[in-house]
C-alpha positions in Angstrom: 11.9 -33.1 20.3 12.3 -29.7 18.8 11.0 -28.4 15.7 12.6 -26.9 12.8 11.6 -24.1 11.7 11.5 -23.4 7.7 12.5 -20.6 6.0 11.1 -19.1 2.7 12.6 -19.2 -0.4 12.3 -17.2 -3.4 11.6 -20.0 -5.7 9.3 -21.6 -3.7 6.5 -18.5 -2.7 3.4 -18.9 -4.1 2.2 -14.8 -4.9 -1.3 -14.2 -5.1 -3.6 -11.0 -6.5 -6.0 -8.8 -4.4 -8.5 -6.6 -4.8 -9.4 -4.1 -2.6 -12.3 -1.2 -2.8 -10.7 1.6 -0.8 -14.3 3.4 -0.9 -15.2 4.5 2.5 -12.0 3.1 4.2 -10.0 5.5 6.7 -6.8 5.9 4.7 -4.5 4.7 7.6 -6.5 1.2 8.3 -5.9 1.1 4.4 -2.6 1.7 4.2 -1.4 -0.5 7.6 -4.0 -3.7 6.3 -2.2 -3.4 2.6 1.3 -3.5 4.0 0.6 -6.4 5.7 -0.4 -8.3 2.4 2.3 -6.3 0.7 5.4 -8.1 3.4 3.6 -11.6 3.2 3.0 -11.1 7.4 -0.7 -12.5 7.2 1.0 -15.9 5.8 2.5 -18.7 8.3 5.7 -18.9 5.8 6.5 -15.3 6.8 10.4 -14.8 6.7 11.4 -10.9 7.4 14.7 -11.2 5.1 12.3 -12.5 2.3 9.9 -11.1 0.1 6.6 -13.3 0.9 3.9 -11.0 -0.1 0.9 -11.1 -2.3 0.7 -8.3 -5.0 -2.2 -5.9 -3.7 -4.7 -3.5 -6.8 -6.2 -1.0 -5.2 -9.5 1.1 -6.7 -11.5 3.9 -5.9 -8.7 5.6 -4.2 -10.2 9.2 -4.8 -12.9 8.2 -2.3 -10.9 6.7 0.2 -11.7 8.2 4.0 -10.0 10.9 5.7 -11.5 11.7 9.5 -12.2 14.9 11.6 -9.7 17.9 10.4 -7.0 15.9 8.2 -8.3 17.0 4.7 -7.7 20.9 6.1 -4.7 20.3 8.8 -2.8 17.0 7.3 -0.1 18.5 5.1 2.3 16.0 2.9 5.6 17.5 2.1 7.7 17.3 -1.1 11.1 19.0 -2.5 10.9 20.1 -6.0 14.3 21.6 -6.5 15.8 19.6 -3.8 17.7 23.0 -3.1 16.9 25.2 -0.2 13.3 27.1 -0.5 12.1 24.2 -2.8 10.0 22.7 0.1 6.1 22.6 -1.5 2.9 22.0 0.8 -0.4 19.7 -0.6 -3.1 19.5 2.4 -4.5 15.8 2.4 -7.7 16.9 0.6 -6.1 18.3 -2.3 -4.0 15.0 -2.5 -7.2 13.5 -2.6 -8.7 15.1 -5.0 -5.7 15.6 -7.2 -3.4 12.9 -6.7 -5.4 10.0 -4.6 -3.1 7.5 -5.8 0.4 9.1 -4.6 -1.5 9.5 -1.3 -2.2 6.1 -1.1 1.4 5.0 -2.4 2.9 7.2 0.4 1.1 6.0 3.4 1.9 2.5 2.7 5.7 3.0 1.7 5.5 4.9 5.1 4.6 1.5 6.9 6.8 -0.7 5.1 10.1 -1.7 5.6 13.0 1.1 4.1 15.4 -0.2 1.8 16.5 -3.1 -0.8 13.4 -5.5 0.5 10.7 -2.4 0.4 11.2 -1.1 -2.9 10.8 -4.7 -3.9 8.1 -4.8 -2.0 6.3 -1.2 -3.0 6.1 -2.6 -6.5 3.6 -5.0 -6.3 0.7 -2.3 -5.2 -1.1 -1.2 -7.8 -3.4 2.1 -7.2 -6.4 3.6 -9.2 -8.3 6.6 -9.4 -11.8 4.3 -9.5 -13.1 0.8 -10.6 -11.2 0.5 -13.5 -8.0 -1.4 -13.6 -5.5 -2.9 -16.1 -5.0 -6.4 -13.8 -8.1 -8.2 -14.7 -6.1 -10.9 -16.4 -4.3 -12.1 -13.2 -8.0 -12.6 -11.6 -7.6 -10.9 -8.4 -9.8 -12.5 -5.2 -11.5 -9.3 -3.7 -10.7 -8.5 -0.3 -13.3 -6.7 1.8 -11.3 -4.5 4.4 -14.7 -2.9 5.9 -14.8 -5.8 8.4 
């Protein structure tokens, strides 16, 4: 007897809220366990086509963890003119101390899918400087990534 095998829908996911403390937390363990949540691949109704994750709020991202040389050697790129010679340099410590959350945003748009389905999905994470955050209505569970 075979099975079948069910496919999500869009009416029928269920979206939960997390909360995750990015203190202390290597920035790429972050960023890879928060895509995961973000594509809905840690749930058994996990359908690639379909947009199954959870939204994700992180805080504290201005003391997340960067190892060994990155804060000198890791440079992020970005084009302010968009013409030729507009290519700007930030090393990944001043990113962390100016602009934590854009370095957070960019290494987990880096591990999710490109496209349609990925913006979707980029938009339910939800980044802060530290422990404040504007999502305390939706009652986010917290997650504890240090594990």
């Amino acid at each position: 007897m075979q099975r079948q095998t069910t496919m999500a829908k869009k009416e029928t996911i269920e979206r939960k809220w997390f909360l995750v403390d990015a203190k202390d937390i290597p920035l790429g363990r972050l960023a890879s366990k928060v895509a995961v949540i973000l594509m809905g691949k840690d749930k058994p109704t996990y359908t690639p086509h379909v947009d199954t994750g959870d939204y994700v709020i992180v805080v504290n991202a201005a003391q997340v963890k960067l190892t060994g040389s990155h804060p000198e050697s890791k440079k992020n790129y970005y084009n302010v003119s968009e013409y030729n010679g507009g290519l700007r340099t930030r090393s990944a410590g001043v990113m962390r101390e100016e602009y934590p959350e854009e370095m957070i945003e960019r290494a987990v748009w880096g591990m999710l899918p490109k496209g349609r389905l990925g913006r979707q999905m980029i938009k339910k994470l939800f980044v802060y400087r530290d422990e404040k955050h504007e999502q305390s209505a939706q009652k986010p569970e917290t997650l504890d990534l240090k594990k």
